[in-house]
C-alpha positions as CSV (number, residue, x, y, z in Angstrom):
1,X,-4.5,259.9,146.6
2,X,-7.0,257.5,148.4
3,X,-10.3,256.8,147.3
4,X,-13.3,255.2,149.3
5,X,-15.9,253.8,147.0
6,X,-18.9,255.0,149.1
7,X,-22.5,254.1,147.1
8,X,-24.1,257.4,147.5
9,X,-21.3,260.1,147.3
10,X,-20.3,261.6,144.6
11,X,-16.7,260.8,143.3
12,X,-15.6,264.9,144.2
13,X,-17.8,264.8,147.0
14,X,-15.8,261.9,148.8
15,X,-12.6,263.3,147.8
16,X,-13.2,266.5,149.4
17,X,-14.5,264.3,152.9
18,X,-11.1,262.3,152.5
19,X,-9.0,266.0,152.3
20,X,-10.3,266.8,155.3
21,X,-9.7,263.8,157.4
22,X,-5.9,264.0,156.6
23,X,-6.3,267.5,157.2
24,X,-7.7,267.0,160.4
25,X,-5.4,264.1,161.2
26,X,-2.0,266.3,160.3
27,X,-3.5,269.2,162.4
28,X,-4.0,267.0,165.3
29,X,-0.6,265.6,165.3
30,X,1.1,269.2,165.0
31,X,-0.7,269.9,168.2
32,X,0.8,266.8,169.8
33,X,4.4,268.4,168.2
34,X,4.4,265.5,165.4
35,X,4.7,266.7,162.2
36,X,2.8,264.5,159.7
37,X,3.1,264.6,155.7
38,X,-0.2,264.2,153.8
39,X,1.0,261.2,152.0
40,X,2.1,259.3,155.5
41,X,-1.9,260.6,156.9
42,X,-3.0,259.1,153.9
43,X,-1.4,255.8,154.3
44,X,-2.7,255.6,157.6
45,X,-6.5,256.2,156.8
46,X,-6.5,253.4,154.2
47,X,-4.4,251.2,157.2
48,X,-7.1,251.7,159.7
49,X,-10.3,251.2,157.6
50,X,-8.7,247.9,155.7
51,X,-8.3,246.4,159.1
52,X,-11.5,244.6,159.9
53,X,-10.7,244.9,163.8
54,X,-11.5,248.5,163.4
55,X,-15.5,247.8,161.8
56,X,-15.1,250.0,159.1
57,X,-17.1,249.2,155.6
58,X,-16.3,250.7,152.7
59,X,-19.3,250.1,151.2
60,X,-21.4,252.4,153.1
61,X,-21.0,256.3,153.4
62,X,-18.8,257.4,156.3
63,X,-21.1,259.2,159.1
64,X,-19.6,261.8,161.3
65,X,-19.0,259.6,164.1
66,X,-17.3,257.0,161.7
67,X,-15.0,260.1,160.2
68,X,-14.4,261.4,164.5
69,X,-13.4,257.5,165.2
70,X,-10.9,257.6,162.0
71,X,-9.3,260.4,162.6
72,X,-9.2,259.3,166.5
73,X,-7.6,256.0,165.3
74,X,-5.5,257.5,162.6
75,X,-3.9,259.7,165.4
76,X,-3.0,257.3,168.4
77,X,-1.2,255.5,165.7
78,X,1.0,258.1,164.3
79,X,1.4,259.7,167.9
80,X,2.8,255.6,169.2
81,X,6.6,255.9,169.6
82,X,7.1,252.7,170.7
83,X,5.9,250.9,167.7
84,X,8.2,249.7,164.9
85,X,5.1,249.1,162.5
86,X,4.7,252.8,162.3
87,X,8.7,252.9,161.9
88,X,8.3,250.7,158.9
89,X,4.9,252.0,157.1
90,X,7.2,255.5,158.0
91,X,9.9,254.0,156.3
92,X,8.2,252.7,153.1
93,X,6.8,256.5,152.7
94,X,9.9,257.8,153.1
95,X,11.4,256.0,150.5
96,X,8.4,255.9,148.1
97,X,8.6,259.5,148.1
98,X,12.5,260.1,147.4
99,X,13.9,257.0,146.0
100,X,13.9,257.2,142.0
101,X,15.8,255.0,139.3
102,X,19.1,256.2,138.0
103,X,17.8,256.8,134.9
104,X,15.1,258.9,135.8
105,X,17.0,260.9,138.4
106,X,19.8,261.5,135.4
107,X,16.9,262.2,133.3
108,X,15.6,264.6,135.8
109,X,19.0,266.4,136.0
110,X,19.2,267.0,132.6
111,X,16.1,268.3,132.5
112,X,17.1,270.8,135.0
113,X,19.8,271.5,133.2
114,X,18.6,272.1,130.0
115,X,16.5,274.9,131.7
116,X,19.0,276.7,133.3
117,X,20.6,276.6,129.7
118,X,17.5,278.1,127.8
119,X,18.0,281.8,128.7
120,X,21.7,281.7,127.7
121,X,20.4,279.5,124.0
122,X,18.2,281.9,123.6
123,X,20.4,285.3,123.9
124,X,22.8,283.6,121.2
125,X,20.9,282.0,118.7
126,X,18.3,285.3,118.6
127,X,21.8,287.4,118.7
128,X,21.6,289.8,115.8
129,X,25.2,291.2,116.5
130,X,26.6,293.6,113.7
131,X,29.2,295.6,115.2
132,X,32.4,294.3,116.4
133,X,31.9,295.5,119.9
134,X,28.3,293.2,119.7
135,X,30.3,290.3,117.6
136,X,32.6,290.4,120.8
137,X,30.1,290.3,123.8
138,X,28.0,287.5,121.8
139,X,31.6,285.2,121.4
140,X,32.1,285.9,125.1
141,X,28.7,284.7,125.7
142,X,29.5,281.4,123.4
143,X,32.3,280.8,125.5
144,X,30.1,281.2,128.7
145,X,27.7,279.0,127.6
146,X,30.4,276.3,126.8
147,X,31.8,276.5,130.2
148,X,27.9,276.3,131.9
149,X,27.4,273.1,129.6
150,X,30.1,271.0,130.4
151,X,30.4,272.1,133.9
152,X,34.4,272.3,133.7
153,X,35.4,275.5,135.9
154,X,33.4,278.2,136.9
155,X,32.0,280.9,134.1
156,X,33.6,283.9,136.7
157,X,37.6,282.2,137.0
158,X,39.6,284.5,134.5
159,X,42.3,281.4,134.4
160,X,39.1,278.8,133.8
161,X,37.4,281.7,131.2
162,X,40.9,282.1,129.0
163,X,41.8,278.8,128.7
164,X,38.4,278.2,127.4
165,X,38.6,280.8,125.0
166,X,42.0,279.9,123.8
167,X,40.5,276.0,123.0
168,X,37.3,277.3,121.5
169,X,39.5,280.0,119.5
170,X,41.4,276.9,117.6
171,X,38.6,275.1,115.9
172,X,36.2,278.3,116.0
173,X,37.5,281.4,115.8
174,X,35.3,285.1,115.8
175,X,35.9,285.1,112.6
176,X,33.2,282.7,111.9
177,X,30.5,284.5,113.7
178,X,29.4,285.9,110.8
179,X,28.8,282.4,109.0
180,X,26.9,281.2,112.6
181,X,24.6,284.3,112.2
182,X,22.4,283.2,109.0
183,X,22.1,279.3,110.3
184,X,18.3,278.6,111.4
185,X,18.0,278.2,115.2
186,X,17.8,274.7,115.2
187,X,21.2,274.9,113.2
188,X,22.6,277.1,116.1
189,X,21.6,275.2,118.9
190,X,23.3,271.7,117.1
191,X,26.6,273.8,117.0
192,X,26.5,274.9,120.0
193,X,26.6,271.3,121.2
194,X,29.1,270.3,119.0
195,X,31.5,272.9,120.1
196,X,30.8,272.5,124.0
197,X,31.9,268.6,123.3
198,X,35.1,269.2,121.4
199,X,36.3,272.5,123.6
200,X,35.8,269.8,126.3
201,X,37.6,267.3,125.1
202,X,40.6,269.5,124.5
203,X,40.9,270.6,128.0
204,X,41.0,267.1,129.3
205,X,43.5,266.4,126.5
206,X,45.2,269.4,128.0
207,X,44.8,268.7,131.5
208,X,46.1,265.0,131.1
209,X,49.3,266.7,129.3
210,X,49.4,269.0,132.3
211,X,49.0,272.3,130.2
212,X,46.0,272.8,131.3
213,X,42.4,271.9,132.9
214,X,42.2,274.7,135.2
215,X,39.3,274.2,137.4
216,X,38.5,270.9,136.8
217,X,38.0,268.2,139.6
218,X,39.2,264.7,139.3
219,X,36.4,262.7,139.6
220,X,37.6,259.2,139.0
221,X,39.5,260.3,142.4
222,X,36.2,261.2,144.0
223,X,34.5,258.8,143.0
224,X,37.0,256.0,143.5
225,X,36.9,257.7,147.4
226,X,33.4,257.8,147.4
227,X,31.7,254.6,145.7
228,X,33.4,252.4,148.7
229,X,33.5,254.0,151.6
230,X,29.4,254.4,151.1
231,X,29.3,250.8,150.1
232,X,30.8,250.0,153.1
233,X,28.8,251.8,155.2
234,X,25.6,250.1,153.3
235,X,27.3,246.5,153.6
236,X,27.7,247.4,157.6
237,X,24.0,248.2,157.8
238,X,22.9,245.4,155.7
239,X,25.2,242.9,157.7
240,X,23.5,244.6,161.1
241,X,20.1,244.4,159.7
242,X,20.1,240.9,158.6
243,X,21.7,239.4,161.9
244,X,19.1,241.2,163.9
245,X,16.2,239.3,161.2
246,X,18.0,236.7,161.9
247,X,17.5,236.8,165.3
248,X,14.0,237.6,164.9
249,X,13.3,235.1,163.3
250,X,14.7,232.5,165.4
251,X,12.7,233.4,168.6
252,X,9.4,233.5,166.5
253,X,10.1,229.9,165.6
254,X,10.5,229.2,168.9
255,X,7.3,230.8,170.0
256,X,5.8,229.4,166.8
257,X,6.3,225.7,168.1
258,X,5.5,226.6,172.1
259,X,2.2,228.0,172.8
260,X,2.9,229.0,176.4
261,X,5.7,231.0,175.3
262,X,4.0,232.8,172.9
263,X,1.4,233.6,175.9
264,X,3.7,235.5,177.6
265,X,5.6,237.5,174.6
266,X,2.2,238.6,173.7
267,X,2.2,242.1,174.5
268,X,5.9,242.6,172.5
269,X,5.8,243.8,169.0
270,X,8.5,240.3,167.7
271,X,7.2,240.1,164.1
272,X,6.4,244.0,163.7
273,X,10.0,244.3,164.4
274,X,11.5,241.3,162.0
275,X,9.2,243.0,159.5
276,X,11.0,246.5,160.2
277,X,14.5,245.3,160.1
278,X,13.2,243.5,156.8
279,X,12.1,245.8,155.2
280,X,15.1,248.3,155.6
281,X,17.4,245.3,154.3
282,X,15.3,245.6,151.5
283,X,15.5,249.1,150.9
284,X,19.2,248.5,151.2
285,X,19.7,246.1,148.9
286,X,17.6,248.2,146.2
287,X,20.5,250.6,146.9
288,X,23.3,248.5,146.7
289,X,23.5,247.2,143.4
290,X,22.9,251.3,142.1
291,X,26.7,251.9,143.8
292,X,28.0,248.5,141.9
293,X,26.9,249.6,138.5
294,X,28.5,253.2,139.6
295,X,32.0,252.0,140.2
296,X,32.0,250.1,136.5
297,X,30.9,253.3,134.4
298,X,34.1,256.0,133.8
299,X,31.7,258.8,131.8
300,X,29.2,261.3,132.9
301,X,31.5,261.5,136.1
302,X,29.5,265.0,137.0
303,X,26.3,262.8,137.3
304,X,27.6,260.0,139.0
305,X,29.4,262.2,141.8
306,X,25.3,263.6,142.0
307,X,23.7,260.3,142.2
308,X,26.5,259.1,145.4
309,X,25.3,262.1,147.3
310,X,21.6,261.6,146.8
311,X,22.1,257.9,147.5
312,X,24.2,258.5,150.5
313,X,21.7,260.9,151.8
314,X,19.0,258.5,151.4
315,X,20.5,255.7,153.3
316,X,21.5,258.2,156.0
317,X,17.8,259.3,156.1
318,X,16.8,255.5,156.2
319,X,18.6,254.5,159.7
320,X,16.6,256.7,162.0
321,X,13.2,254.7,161.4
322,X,14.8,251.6,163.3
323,X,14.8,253.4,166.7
324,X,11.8,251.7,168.1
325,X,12.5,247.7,168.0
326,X,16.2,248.8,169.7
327,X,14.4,250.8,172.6
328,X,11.8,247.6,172.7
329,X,14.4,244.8,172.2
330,X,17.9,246.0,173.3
331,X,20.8,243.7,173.8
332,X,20.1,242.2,176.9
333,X,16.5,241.2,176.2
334,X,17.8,239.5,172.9
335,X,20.2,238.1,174.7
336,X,17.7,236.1,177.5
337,X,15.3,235.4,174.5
338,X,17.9,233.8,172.3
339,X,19.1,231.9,175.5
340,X,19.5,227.7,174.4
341,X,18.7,229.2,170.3
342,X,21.1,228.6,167.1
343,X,20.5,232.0,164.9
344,X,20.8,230.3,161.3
345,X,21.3,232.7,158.2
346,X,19.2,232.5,155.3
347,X,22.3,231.0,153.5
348,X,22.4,228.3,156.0
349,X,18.5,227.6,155.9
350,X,19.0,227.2,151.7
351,X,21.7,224.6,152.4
352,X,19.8,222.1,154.7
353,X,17.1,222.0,152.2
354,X,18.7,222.0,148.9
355,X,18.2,218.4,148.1
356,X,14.5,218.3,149.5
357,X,13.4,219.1,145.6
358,X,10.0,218.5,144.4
359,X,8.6,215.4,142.7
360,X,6.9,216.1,139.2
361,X,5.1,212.9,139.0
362,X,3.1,213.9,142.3
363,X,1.7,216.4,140.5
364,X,-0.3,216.3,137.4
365,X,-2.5,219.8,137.2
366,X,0.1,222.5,139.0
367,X,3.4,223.1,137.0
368,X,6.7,223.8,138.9
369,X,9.7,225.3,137.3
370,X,13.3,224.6,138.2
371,X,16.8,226.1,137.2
372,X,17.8,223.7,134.7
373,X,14.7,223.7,132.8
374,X,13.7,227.6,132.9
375,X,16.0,229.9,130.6
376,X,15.1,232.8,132.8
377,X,14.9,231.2,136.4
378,X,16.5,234.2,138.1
379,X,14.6,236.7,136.7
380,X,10.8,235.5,137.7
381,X,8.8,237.8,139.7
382,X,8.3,235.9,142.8
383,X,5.6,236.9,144.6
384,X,6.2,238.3,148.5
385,X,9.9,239.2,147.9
386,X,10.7,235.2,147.9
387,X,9.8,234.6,151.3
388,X,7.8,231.0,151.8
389,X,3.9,231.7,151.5
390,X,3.1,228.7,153.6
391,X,5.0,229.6,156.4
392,X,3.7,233.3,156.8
393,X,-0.1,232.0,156.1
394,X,0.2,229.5,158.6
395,X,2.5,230.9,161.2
396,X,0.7,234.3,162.0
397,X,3.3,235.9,159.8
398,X,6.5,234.5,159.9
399,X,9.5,235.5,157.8
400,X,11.3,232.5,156.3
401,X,13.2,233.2,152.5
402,X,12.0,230.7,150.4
403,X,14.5,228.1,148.4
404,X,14.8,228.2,144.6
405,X,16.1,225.0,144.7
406,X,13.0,223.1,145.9
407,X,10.9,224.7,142.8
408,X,8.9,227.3,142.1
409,X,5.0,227.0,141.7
410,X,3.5,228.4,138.8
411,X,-0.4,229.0,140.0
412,X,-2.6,231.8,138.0
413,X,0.5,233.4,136.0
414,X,2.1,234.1,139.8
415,X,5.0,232.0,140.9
416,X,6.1,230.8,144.8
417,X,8.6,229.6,146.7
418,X,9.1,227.6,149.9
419,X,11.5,226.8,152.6
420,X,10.8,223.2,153.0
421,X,9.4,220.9,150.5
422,X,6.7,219.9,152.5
423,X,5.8,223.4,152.6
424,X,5.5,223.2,149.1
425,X,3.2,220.4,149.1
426,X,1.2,222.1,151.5
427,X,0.9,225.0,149.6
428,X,-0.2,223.3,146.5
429,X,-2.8,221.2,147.7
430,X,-5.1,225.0,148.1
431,X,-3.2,227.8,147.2
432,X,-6.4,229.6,147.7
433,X,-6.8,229.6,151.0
434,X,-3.2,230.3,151.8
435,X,-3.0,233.3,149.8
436,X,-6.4,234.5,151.7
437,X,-4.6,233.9,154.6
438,X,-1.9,236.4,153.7
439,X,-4.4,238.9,152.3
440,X,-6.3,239.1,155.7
441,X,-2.7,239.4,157.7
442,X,-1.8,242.3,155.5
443,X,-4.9,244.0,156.4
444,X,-3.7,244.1,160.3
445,X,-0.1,244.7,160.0
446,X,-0.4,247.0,156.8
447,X,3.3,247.8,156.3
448,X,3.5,244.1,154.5
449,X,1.6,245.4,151.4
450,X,4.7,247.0,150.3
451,X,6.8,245.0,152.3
452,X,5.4,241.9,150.4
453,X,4.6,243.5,147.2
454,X,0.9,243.2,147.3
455,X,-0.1,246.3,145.7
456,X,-2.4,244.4,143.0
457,X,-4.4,242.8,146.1
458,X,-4.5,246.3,147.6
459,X,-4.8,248.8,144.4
460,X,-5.1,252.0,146.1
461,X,-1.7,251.7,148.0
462,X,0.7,251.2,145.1
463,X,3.6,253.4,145.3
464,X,4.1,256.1,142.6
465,X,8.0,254.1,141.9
466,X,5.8,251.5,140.7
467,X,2.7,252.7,139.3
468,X,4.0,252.8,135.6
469,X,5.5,248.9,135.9
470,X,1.0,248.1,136.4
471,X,0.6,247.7,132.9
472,X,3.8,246.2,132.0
473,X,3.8,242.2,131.3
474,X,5.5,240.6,134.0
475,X,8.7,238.2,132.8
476,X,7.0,235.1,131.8
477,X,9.3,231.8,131.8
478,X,11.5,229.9,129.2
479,X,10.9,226.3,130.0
480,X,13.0,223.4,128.4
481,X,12.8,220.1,128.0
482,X,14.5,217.1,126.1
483,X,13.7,216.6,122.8
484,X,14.3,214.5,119.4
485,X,13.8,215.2,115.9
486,X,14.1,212.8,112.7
487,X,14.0,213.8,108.8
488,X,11.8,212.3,107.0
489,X,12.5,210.9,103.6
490,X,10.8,213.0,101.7
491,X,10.8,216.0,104.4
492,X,8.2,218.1,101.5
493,X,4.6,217.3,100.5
494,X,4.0,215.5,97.1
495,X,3.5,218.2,94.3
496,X,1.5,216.1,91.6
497,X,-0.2,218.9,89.8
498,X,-3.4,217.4,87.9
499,X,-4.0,219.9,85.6
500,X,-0.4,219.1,83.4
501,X,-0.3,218.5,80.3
502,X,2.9,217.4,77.4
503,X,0.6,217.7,74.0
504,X,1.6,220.6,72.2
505,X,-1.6,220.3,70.3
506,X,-4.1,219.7,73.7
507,X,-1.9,223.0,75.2
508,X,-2.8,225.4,71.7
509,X,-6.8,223.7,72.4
510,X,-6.8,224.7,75.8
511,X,-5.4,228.1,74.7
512,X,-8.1,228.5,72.1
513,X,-10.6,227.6,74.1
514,X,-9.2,229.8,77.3
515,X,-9.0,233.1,75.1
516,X,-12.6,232.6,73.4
517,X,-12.2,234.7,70.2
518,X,-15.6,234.6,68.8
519,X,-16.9,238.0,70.7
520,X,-13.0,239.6,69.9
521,X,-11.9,241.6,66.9
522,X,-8.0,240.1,66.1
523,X,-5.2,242.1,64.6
524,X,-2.5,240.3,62.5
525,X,0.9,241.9,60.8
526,X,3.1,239.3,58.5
527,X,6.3,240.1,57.1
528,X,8.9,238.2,55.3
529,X,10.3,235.9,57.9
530,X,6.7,235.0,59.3
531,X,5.0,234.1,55.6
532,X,3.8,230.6,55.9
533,X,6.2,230.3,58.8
534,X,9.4,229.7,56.5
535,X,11.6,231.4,54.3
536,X,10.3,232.0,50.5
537,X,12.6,233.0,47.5
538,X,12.4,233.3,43.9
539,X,14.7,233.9,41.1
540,X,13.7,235.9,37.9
541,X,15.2,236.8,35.1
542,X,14.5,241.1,35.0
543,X,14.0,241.9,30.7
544,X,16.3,243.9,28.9
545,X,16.4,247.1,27.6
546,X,15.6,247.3,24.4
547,X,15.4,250.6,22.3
548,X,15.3,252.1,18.6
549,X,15.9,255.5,17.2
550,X,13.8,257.0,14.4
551,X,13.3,260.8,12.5
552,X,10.0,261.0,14.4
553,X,8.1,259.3,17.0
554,X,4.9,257.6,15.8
555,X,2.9,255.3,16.7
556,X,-0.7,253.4,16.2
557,X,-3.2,252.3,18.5
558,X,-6.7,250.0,17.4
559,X,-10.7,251.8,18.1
560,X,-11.7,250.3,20.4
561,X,-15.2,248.5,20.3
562,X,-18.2,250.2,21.2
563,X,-21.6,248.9,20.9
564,X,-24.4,249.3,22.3
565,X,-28.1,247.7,22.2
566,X,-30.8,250.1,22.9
567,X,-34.5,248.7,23.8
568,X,-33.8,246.1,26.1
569,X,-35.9,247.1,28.9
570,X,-39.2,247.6,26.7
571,X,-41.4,250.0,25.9
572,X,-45.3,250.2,25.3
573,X,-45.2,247.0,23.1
574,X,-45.5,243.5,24.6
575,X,-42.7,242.6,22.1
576,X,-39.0,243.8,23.0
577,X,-37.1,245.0,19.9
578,X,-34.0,245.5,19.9
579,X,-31.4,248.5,17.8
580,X,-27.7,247.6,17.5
581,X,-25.9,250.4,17.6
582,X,-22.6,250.9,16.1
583,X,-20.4,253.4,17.9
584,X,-16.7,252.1,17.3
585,X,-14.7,255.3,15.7
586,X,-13.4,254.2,12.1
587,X,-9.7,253.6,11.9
588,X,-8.7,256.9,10.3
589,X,-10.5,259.1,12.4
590,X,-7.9,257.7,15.2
C-alpha cells in the first residue's frame, strides 16, 4: 500500500487519509461505469503526486483542496480511453497481481492440496476401527484417499474405485490394518504416502500393458497438444508486438532528428504507445521461456497441464490492454507516418554496431566489461531492461535496445548498455546527470518505473513479484584477464629454527633447568635391569648341609658380659667415685 511521508501526520493517521482517497477515486469511477481495483487507484495516486507538473509536495500535509484536486486528477486519468499510458500502467497491475513463478504457483497448488487432504488424513490415522464392518469402511477410506492423492480417476467410478483396490490389495492387504493401527500418526501419514506412490505406479504399469488405468488422461498427449499451439499463439503476439515497436520507434527517430515534425505530432501519444507495445513484449517474453521449460519436463503432468491453463489465461487477459494505440494509430496512419522510413529490427540495429566496441585505454576511472572477459556476461542485471540510457535521457524517452557487444559500464555496482559507442562515451563522461534525466521522465510517464525496472529509484511502487528479490545480492561479475605465474626455487620460506641444539649433554641442562626441581618432591623405583643402568650378576657358591645325630640334643652357650659403673653422674661430693659392678651370671648358673 502507498505511503506519503507527510511531517505532521501520524503514520495511521495518513493511512487512513490515503484509504479514503482510493476509496473516493474507485467510487467515482463506478459512477462513470468504470470499475477500478484498489491496487490500480493506488498506482494512480502515487502517478499523479510524483509528477511535478501536477505541484504536489510530499513533504507537507495534504489540505482538502490538495486531496479534491487528487482525486479529480486521479479520475480523468483512469476515466481517458484513448490513452495507451493508462493501457500500460493497467497492464503492469494486471500482471503484478496474477503472474507468479512456477515454483510458487506449484507450491501454491500443493498447498491447496494438502488441505483438501487433511479431513480425509485425519479420519484414518485417528481411525480406531475394531470390528470388521469398521476395518472395512476405514480400508475403503485408504483406497479413497489414494485415489484423491494421485488424482488418477475419480473417487465415485466403480471401474476407477476396483481397480484401485485390486492394486493396493497386492502389496497391502486388510489384513494388515491391524499392524497400521498401533503406528504413531506421523508413522500413518508416511505410509499413506508410500502406498499412494506405488498403487500409482502400478496402474500406469497396468495402463501401459493395457490391463488397466481406467480413468486416467494421457497427458504427454495434452500436453504435447497444448505446450505448442499456446507457444504459437505467444510467438504470433510477440512477432506483432515487436514489428509494431519497431515501427514506433522508427518514426520517433524521425521526429527525434526534425523539430518541425515533432511540432505537429505533438498532440499524438508516439512514445506512450512504443512504451505499451514494449512492455506487453515484455510480459510475453517472461511467459515464454515458462512453456520452453514445460515441453522438456515428462513428471508432475497433473501440474504442468494446470500451469498451461493459467498461463494461457493470462496471455489471453494480456491482449485487451493494447486497444488504445490501434484506435489512435491504425494501419493507415502508420502507413503515411512511415512513408520514405526503413523499420530496422533490434537484431539488425545490433549488427551495424557490433564492431563499434569500446576503447579501454580512453578510460582510466570507469570499468567496462565485455564477453570474453566476464564469466557471467549474460547473466548481469542490466539496468532499464537493456535499453540505451543515453538515448532515452537525451531523446525525451526513446526506446533503442542497447548492444552487448559495445560493453557494458560498470558505475556504482549498476551496469549499462548502449546502442552506439558514442553513446557510450556520452554516457560515461556524467552518468549522473543522465540517470537524473531518466528519473525525472519516469515521474511523467509513470508506467516506465516498472517498465524500466526502477523500483529502487521509486521504493513505494515495487511490485509484490519482486519485493522479496530487495534484499537479495544482485549477480556480481567474473572478470578475467591474462595472466603468468613462475615457481620459484625454493617456492617455501627458510625454516632455520634458532633455538636447535645436537649436545646430548646441553639438551639434559636445558631439561634440568626447564623442569626446576628444587621446590618438587621426586619419586624413583629401580629394579634389576635399571641398576646403575647395566646388567649386574654374581656367582656364589650356596654351603652345604651338614648334619650330626646324637642320644640327646645339647648344647652350650657363653654369659654374656654385664657390667656396669654406678656414680658417674655425681653426687653431693666435688669428687666423682666410681663402683664397678659385676653382673655377668657365672658359667654354671647358665
Amino acid at each position: 500500500m502507498l505511503s506519503f511521508s507527510q511531517a505532521r501526520m501520524p503514520p495511521t493517521q495518513a493511512e487512513s487519509v490515503i484509504k479514503n482517497i482510493i476509496r473516493e477515486i474507485g467510487q467515482e469511477c463506478a459512477a462513470h461505469g468504470e470499475i477500478v481495483s484498489e491496487t490500480l487507484a493506488a498506482f494512480m495516486v502515487k502517478a499523479v503526486v510524483l509528477d511535478p507538473r501536477n505541484g504536489f509536495n510530499m513533504d507537507r500535509t495534504l489540505m482538502k483542496s490538495d486531496v479534491q484536486k487528487l482525486v479529480k486528477l486521479c479520475v480523468s486519468r483512469l476515466l481517458d480511453s484513448k490513452n495507451p499510458s493508462l493501457d500500460t500502467i493497467k497492464m503492469q497491475v494486471y500482471f503484478d497481481m496474477n503472474y507468479t513463478s512456477r515454483e510458487e504457483f506449484l507450491e501454491e497448488h500443493h498447498r491447496i492440496l494438502e488441505t483438501r487432504l487433511g479431513s480425509v488424513v485425519r479420519e484414518i490415522t485417528d481411525n480406531r476401527a475394531c470390528t470388521r464392518e469398521e476395518l472395512g469402511s476405514l480400508y475403503r477410506k485408504v483406497v479413497s484417499y489414494v485415489l484423491l492423492r494421485s488424482g488418477l480417476g475419480s473417487p465415485t467410478d466403480i471401474k476407477v474405485v476396483r481397480e484401485a483396490t485390486a492394486a493396493l490389495q497386492s502389496i497391502f492387504p486388510q489384513a494388515e490394518l491391524g499392524t497400521f493401527l498401533t503406528l504413531s500418526k506421523k508413522d500413518k501419514e508416511r505410509q499413506l504416502k508410500e502406498l499412494t506412490m506405488i498403487v500409482t505406479g502400478i496402474r500406469l504399469f497396468n495402463r501401459d500393458c493395457a490391463k488397466g488405468g481406467e480413468g486416467i488422461d494421457d497427458l504427454p498427449a495434452i500436453l504435447q497438444e497444448a505446450i505448442p499451439a499456446t507457444t504459437q499463439h505467444i510467438d504470433s503476439q510477440l512477432q506483432t508486438a515487436q514489428d509494431q515497436a519497431y515501427r514506433y520507434t522508427a518514426i520517433l527517430e524521425k521526429v527525434a532528428k526534425n523539430p518541425l515534425m515533432s511540432m505537429e505530432l505533438q498532440p499524438f501519444m508516439l512514445k506512450e504507445a512504443l512504451y505499451n507495445v514494449r512492455q506487453y513484449e515484455i510480459f510475453l517474453q517472461i511467459i515464454l521461456p515458462t512453456f520452453i521449460a514445460l515441453s522438456n519436463l515428462w513428471t508432475s503432468f497433473q501440474d504442468e497441464t494446470v500451469l498451461v491453463s493459467v498461463l494461457s489465461n493470462l496471455t489471453t487477459h494480456l491482449e485487451p490492454f493494447l486497444g488504445t494505440h490501434e484506435l489512435l494509430f491504425p494501419e493507415k496512419v502508420m502507413q503515411n507516418l512511415l512513408d520514405g522510413l526503413t523499420v530496422k529490427t533490434d537484431v539488425c540495429r545490433m549488427k551495424e554496431h557490433m564492431e563499434d566496441r569500446v576503447h579501454l585505454v580512453d578510460f582510466r576511472k570507469q570499468e567496462w566489461l565485455f564477453p570474453e572477459t566476464t564469466a557471467n556476461f549474460d547473466k548481469l542485471l542490466i539496468q532499464y531492461r537493456g535499453f540505451c540510457a543515453y538515448t532515452f535521457a537525451t531523446t525525451d524517452g526513446l526506446l533503442l535496445p542497447g548492444n552487448l557487444a559495445i560493453g557494458i559500464l560498470k558505475y556504482k555496482e549498476k551496469y549499462y548498455t548502449f546502442s552506439t559507442r558514442d553513446a557510450a562515451y556520452l554516457f560515461a563522461e556524467s552518468p549522473e546527470k543522465y540517470i537524473d534525466l531518466i528519473k525525472e521522465k519516469a515521474k511523467k510517464n509513470v508506467e516506465l518505473i516498472q517498465l524500466l525496472e526502477l523500483h529502487q529509484q521509486f521504493e513505494t511502487l515495487i511490485p509484490y513479484s519482486q519485493m522479496k528479490d530487495v534484499d537479495k545480492h544482485p549477480i556480481k561479475p567474473i572478470t578475467k584477464c591474462e595472466s603468468s605465474t613462475q615457481t620459484d626455487t625454493h617456492i617455501l620460506p627458510p625454516t632455520i629454527v634458532r633455538s636447535y641444539e645436537w649436545n646430548e649433554w646441553e639438551l639434559r641442562r636445558k631439561a634440568i633447568k626447564l623442569a626446576n626441581l628444587r621446590q618438587k618432591v621426586t619419586h624413583s623405583v629401580q629394579t634389576d635391569l635399571s641398576h646403575m643402568r647395566r646388567e649386574n650378576c654374581s656367582q656364589v657358591y650356596p654351603p652345604k648341609d651338614v648334619s650330626t645325630q646324637s642320644m640327646r640334643e645339647g648344647g652350650t652357650r657363653v654369659p654374656r658380659p654385664q657390667i656396669y659403673i654406678a656414680g658417674l653422674r655425681g653426687g653431693q661430693s666435688k669428687i666423682t667415685c666410681g663402683v664397678k659392678v659385676n653382673l655377668t651370671r657365672a658359667v654354671d648358673e647358665t
